[in-house]
C-alpha positions as CSV (number, residue, x, y, z in Angstrom):
1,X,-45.3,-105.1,25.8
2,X,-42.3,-104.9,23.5
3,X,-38.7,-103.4,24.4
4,X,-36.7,-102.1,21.8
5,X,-32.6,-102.5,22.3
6,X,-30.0,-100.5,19.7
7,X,-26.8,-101.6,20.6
8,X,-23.5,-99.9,19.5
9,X,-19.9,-100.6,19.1
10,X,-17.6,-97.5,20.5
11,X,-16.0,-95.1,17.8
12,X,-12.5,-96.2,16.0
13,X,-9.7,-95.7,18.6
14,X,-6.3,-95.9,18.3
15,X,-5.4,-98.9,19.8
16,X,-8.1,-100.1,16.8
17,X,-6.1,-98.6,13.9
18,X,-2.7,-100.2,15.5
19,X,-4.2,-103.6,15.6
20,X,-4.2,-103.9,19.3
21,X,-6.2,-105.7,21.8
22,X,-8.1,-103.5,24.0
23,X,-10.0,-105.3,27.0
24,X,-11.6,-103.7,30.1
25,X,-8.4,-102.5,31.9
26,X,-7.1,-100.3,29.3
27,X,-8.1,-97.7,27.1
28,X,-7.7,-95.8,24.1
29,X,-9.1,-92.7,22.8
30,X,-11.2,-92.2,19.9
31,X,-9.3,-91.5,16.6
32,X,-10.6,-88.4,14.3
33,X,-12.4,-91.0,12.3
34,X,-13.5,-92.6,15.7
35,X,-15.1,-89.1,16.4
36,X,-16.9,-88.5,12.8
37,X,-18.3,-91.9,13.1
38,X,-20.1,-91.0,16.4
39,X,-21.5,-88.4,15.1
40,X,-22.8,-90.1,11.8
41,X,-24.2,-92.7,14.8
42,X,-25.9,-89.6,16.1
43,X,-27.0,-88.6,12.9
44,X,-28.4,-92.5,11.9
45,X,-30.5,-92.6,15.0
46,X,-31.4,-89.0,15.3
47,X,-35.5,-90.2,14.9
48,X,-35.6,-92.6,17.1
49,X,-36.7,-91.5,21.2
50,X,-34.6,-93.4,23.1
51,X,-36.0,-93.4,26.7
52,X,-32.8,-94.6,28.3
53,X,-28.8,-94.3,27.4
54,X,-26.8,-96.8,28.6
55,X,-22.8,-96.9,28.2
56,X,-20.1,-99.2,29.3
57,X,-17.6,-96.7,31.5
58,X,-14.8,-97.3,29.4
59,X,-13.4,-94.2,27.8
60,X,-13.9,-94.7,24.4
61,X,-17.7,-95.8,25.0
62,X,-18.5,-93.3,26.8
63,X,-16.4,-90.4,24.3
64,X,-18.7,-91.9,21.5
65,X,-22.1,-91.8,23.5
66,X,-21.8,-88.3,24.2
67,X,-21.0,-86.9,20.7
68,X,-23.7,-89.1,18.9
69,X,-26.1,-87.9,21.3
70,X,-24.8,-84.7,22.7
71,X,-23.2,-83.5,26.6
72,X,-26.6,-83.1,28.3
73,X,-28.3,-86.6,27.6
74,X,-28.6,-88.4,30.9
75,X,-26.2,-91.6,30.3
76,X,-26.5,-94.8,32.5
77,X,-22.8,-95.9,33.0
78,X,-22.9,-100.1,33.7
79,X,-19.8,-101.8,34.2
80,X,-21.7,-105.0,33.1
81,X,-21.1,-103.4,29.2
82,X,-17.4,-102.9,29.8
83,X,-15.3,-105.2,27.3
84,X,-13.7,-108.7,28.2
85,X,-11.1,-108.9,30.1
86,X,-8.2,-109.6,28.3
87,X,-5.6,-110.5,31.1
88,X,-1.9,-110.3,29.6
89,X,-2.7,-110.4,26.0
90,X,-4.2,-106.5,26.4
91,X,-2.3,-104.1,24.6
92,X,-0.8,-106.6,22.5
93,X,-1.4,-106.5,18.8
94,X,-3.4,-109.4,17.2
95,X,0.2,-111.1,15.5
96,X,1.5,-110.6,19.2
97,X,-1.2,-112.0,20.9
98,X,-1.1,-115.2,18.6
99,X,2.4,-115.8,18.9
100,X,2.7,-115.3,22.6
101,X,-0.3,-116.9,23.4
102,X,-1.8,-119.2,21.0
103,X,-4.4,-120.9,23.1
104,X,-5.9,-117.7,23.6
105,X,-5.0,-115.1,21.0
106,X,-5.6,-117.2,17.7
107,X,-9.1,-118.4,19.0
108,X,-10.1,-114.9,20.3
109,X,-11.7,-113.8,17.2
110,X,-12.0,-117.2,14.9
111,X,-13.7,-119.6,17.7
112,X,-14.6,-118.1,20.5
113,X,-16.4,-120.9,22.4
114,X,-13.0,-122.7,22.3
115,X,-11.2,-119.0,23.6
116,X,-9.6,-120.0,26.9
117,X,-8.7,-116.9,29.3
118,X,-5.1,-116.3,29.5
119,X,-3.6,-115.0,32.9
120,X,-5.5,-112.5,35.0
121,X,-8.0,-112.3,31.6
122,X,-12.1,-113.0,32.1
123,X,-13.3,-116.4,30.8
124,X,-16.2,-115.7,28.3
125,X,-18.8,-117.6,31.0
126,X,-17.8,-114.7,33.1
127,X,-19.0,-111.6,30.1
128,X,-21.7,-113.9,29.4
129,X,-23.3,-113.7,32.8
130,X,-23.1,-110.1,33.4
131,X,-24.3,-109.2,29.9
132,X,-27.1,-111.8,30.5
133,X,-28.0,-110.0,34.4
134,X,-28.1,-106.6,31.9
135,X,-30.5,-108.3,29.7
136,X,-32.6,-109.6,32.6
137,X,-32.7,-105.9,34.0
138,X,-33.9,-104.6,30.8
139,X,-36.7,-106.5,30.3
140,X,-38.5,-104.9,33.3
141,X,-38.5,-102.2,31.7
142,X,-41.5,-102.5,29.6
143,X,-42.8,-100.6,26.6
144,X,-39.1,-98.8,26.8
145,X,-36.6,-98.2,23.4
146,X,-33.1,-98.4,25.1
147,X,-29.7,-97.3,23.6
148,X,-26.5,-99.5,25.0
149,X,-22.8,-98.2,23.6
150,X,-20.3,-101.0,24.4
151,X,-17.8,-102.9,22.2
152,X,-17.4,-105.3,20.1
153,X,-16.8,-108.8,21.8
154,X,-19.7,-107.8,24.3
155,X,-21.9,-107.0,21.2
156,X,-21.3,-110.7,20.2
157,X,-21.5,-112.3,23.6
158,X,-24.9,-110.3,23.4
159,X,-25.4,-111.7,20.5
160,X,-25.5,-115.0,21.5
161,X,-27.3,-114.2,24.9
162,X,-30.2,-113.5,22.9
163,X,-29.7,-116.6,21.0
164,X,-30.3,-119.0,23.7
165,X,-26.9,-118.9,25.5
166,X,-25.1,-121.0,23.3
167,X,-21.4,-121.1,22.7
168,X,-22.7,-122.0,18.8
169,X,-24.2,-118.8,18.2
170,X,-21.0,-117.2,19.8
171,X,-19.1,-118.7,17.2
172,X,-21.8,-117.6,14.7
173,X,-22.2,-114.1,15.9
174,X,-20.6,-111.6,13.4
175,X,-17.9,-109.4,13.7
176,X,-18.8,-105.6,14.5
177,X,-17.2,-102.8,13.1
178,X,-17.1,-99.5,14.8
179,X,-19.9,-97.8,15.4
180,X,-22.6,-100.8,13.7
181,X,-25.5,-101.1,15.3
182,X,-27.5,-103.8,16.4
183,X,-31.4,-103.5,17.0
184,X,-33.3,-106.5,18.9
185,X,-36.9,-106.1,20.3
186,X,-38.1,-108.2,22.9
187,X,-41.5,-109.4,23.4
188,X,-43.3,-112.2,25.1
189,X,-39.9,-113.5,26.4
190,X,-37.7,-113.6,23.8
191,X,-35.3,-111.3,22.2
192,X,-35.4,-111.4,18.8
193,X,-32.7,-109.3,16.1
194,X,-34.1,-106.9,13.9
């Protein structure tokens, strides 16, 4: 039996048109753009019957989820979709980030694999093994098309989960913009992108 997974980065927030870096303990709402690219998400995947909605429970996933696919769809809230933990480098912009923490901040984006947490952030082992425990629970569910909204490092930590756990295809994984989505089907025990 297959499984079919669309994944989705959250609408444009603010902290996204300032340039800032927004982990798991802060949020930002969506911007007015944020909010018409929801609904164009809506809109794209109108057709498809999704039998289960999953959403990180981070504002701005969970804004987006509900416009694309309206107030009464049942949503699964899963802390294992939140965004990485980005210790004392959240709420900095990217030049900030760099400058104060250059081990962490300049690698965060251009080499992941080599991205080393900074204080109180979450090592990318740590997103790796809860989005891979997410995966594992999914793929009991047999015969199922699932929707996940999340963000955009756990899209490519997702990426890479599905690519044989390798800090390579982390590195390899591309960048998401807001509101791209991702389809992978699984299917005699392998995820595969679509």
């Amino acid at each position: 039996m297959r499984i079919e997974l669309y994944a989705a980065r959250h609408g444009e927030t603010v902290a996204n048109l300032e340039n800032r870096l927004c982990g798991k303990d802060t949020d930002s709402p969506l911007t007015q753009e944020g909010v018409a690219q929801a609904r164009l998400l809506g809109e794209g995947l109108k057709g498809v019957p999704f039998d289960k909605v999953y959403s990180s429970p981070l504002q701005r996933a969970v804004a987006t989820v509900k416009i694309a696919f309206g107030e009464s769809r049942k949503i699964c809230v899963d802390g294992r979709l939140a965004e990485i933990g980005l210790g004392v480098m959240d709420g900095l912009t990217y030049e900030e980030a760099a400058e104060k923490y250059p081990a962490s901040g300049m690698l965060f984006f251009s080499k992941p694999s080599s991205y080393k947490a900074p204080s109180g952030g979450e090592s990318i082992e740590a997103v790796m093994e809860r989005v891979s425990s997410f995966l594992a629970d999914l793929e009991s569910q047999e015969g199922k098309t699932v929707f996940v909204q999340t963000h955009g490092y756990v899209l490519r930590v997702l990426y890479a989960c599905t690519h044989g756990k390798s800090m390579a295809a982390l590195d390899e994984s591309p960048h998401y913009a807001n509101c791209d989505v991702t389809h992978y089907t699984y299917c005699s025990g392998k995820w595969e992108l679509q």
